[in-house]
N, C-alpha and C positions, 0 to 999 in steps of 0.2 A: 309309422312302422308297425308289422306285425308284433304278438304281444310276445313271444319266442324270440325275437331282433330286440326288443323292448327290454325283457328279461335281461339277458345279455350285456345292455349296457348297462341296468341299475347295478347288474353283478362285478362289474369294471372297475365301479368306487371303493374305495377302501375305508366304509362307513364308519369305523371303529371310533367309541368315546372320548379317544386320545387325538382322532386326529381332525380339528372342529372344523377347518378348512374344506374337507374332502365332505363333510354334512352341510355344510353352506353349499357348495359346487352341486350335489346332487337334488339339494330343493332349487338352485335356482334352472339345472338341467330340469325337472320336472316340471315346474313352473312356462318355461319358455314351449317346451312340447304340451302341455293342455292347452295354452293360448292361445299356440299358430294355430290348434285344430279345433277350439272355440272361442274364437276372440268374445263371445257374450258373455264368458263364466266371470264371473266376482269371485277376488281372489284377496283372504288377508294371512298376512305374515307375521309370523311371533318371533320372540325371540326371548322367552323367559329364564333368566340366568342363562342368557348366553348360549341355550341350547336353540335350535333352529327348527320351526316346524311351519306347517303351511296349509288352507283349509280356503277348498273350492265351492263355490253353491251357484244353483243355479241360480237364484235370484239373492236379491240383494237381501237379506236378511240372516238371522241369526233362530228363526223356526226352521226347524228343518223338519221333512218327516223321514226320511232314513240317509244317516249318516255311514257313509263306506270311512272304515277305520283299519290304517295300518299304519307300519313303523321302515323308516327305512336305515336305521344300524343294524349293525352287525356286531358278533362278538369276534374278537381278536382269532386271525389265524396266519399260516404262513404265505407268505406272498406268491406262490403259486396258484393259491386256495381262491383269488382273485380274480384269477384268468378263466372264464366259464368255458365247459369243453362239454360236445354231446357223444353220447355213448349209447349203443341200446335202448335206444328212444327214450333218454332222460338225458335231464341237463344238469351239470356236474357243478357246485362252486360253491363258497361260503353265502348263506344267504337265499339260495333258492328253495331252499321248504321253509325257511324262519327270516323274513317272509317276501322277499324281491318277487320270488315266480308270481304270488299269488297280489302283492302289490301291480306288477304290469300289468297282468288282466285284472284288477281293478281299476285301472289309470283308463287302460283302452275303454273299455265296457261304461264309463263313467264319462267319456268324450263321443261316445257315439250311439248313445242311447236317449231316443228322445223321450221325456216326459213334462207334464205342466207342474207336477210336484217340486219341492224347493229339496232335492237331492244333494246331498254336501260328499267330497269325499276331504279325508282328513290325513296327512299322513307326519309322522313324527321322526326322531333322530337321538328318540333317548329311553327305548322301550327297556333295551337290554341292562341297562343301569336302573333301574326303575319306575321310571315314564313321569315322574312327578313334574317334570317341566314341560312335558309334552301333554300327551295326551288329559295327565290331571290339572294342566293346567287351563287346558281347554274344556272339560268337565266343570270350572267352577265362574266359565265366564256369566257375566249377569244375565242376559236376555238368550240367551243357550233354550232351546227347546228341542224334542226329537220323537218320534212316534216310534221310531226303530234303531238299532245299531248291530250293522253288521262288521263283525272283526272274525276275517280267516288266520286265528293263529292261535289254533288250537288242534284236539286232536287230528292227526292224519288221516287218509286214506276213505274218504265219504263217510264220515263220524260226524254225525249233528251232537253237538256238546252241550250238554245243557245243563253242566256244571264243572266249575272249577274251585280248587279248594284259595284261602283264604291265608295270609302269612304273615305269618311279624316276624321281626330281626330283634332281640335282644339282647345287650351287652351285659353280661356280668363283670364287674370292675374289683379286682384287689389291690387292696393297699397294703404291703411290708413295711419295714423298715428296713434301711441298707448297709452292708455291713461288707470286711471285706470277705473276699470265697473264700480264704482260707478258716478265718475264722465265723461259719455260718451261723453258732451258738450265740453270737451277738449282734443276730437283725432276727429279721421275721418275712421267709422267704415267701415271696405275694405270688410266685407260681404254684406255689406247693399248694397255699392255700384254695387258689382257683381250680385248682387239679383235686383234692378234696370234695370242695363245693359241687363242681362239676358231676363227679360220681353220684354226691347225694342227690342231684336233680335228676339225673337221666335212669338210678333207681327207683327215683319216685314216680317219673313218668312213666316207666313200664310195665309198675305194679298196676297205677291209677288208670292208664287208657291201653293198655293190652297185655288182652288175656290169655291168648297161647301165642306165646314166641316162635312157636316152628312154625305157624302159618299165620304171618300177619293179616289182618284185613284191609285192603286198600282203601275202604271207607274212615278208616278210623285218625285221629291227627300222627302224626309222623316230627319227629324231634332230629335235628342233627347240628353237632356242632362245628358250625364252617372256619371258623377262622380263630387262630391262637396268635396272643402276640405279647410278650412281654421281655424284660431286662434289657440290656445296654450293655454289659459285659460280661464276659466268660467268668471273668475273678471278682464280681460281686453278686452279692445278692442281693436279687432285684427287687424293687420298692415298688414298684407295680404293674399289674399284668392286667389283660381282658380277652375274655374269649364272646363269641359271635354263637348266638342259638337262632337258629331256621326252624322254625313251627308252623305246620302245616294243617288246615281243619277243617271241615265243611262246616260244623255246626259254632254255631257264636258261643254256646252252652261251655263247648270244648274251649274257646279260645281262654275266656273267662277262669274257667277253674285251672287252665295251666300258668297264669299268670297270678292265681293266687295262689298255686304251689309253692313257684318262684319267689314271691314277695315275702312268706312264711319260711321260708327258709334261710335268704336272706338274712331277715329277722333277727335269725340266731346267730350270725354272725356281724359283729364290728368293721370286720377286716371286709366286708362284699355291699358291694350298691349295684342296683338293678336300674336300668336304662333303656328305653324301647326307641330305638334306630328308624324304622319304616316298618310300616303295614300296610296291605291289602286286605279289601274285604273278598269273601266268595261269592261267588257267580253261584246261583240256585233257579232255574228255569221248567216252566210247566208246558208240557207239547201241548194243553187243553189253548195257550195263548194263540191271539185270533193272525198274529203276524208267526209265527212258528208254525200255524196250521196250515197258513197262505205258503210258506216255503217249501211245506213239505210237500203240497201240490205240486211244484216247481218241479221237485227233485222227482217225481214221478212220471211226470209230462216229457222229461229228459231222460226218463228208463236208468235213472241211477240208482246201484242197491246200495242202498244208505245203513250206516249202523248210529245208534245213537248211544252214549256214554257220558261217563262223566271223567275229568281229568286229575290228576292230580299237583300237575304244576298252574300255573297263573299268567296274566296277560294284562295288557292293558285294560279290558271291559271289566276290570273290578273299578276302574273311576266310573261306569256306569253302572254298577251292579244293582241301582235303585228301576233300572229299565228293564221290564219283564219279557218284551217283542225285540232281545237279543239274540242274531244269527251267527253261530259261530261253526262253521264249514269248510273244513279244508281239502282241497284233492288230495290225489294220491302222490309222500314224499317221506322222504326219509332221511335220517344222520343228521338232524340238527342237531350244530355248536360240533357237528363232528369232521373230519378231514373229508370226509366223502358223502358231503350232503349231499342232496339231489332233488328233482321233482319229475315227474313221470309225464311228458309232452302232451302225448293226448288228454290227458287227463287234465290238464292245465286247459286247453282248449275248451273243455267241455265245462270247467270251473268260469270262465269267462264267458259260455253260453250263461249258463245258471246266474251268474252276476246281474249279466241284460233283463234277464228275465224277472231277477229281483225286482230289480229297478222299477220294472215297469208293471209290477204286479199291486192290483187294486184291493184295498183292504177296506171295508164299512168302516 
């Protein structure tokens, strides 16, 4: 099937983290359409905690020299959001710019693209939850090699990326003691305390890594605290609480000194423990590299006016971030994780020329 009929069906699945059924169904749909239309491809299947992923090569090995890398969940949306519809020559649905659209024309372009090179495409089912069983887990297989990795799931709209920032998740944990609500003078309420703490860090962070608050700089690390949870009842007071900090940085320099803020602060207090949940590293990429340089001919040859930037969210190519002939190119799409995502048809088309082309592009 064309890669727009293609689109369509990945868009049909209701990939989401919760429903692991509907992530098996769709690797084993992907699976049966590469096969009919190469029975030559070698094909292995994972299944790391239970998450489902699947990875095609042209030969039997585990050298690759450029690996096509995508995801195919989805984050949660309303059951309408499933049903792909076209409108003014875009396709409408959860999942078509993050990243189904740009998956088909990887799937197509990756079945019908001859080369003697050991070409892999890889695709996963656990990006959106953090990719550790997908993608990182296929980053740490033993006999794993790669000359390239190309992953469209990054900035939009013909943006060659050649940076993405870097994250950790960390829990700050209070412990109270619990008493009843009415009388809160005999505990020690572990939100109060957390809500306290919380203040003196994200004071600290803004004095230490930004300088003028009315115009942040987008290069600079970014602090937000995502998630609060603590107590069990209205009429007591709670014994303990934790909140969730998202940090965000290009430079390791940054990551460093904001976790020794953290830990110093801590410190001073009894009642706080520090906890680090998940990390990614940043993507940091030079156009002088000899497979970036190769692409960018590509995009030339294809009369695409390309922008080049850097991001500041993250993706799966930070389990490769040690790979310096990283492709990361997305067509033109928009409202990811949003009610009215989308991705722009021709453009899609023209992203799955450029794919073939990758492909088969020859690098010393």
């Amino acid at each position: 099937m064309d890669t727009i009929t293609l689109c369509k069906k990945l868009l049909s699945y209701r990939t989401t983290s919760d429903k692991h059924e509907e992530l098996v169904s769709i690797i084993n749909f992907v699976e049966k359409y590469v096969t009919f239309a190469s029975p030559n491809i070698f094909i292995k299947r994972f299944n790391h905690n239970n998450s489902p992923s699947i990875l095609f090569t042209r030969k039997n090995s585990l050298k690759i020299t450029k690996l096509l890398l995508g995801h195919l969940d989805v984050v949660p949306g309303e059951i309408k959001n499933f049903t792909p519809r076209v409108k003014g020559g875009k396709i409408y649905g959860r999942g078509t710019c993050d990243m189904k659209g740009v998956d088909a024309a990887m799937i197509n372009a990756f079945i019908s693209t001859n080369t003697n090179e050991n070409v892999a495409l890889y695709l996963s089912t656990d990006e959106e939850v953090g990719g550790e069983d997908g993608a990182g887990y296929l980053s740490k297989l033993k006999d794993l090699s790669y000359k390239s990795i190309y992953v469209p799931d990054s900035m939009p709209d013909y943006t060659l990326t050649i940076g993405q920032k870097g994250f950790e998740e960390i829990n700050l944990i209070a412990t109270g003691k619990p008493a009843h609500g009415s009388e809160p003078w005999l505990g020690e309420n572990a939100i109060e305390i957390l809500m306290d703490n919380a203040i003196k860090i994200k004071s600290e962070f803004d004095k230490h890594f930004i300088s003028n608050l009315e115009g942040r700089d987008m290069n600079k690390p970014t602090m937000n605290i995502g998630m609060i949870k603590g107590g069990t009842a209205i009429n007591q007071v709670p014994s303990s609480a934790y909140l969730t900090l998202d940090i965000r940085y290009f430079e390791e320099k940054e990551k460093n000194e904001f976790l020794n803020l953290i830990k110093n602060l801590a410190k001073k207090s009894s009642n706080i423990r520090v906890s680090r949940t998940m990390s990614g590293n940043p993507i940091s990429l030079s156009l002088e590299n000899e497979m970036i340089l190769a692409f960018i001919k590509v995009l030339k040859l294809n009369k695409i006016k390309y922008k080049i930037g850097k991001e500041l969210g993250s993706s799966d190519a930070r389990f490769f971030a040690k790979c310096k002939g990283c492709i990361m190119f997305t067509p033109i799409c928009g409202g990811a994780h949003e009610d009215i995502e989308w991705i722009n048809i021709d453009s899609l088309k023209k992203f799955e020329k450029i794919t073939k082309d990758y492909i088969r592009m020859n690098v010393s």
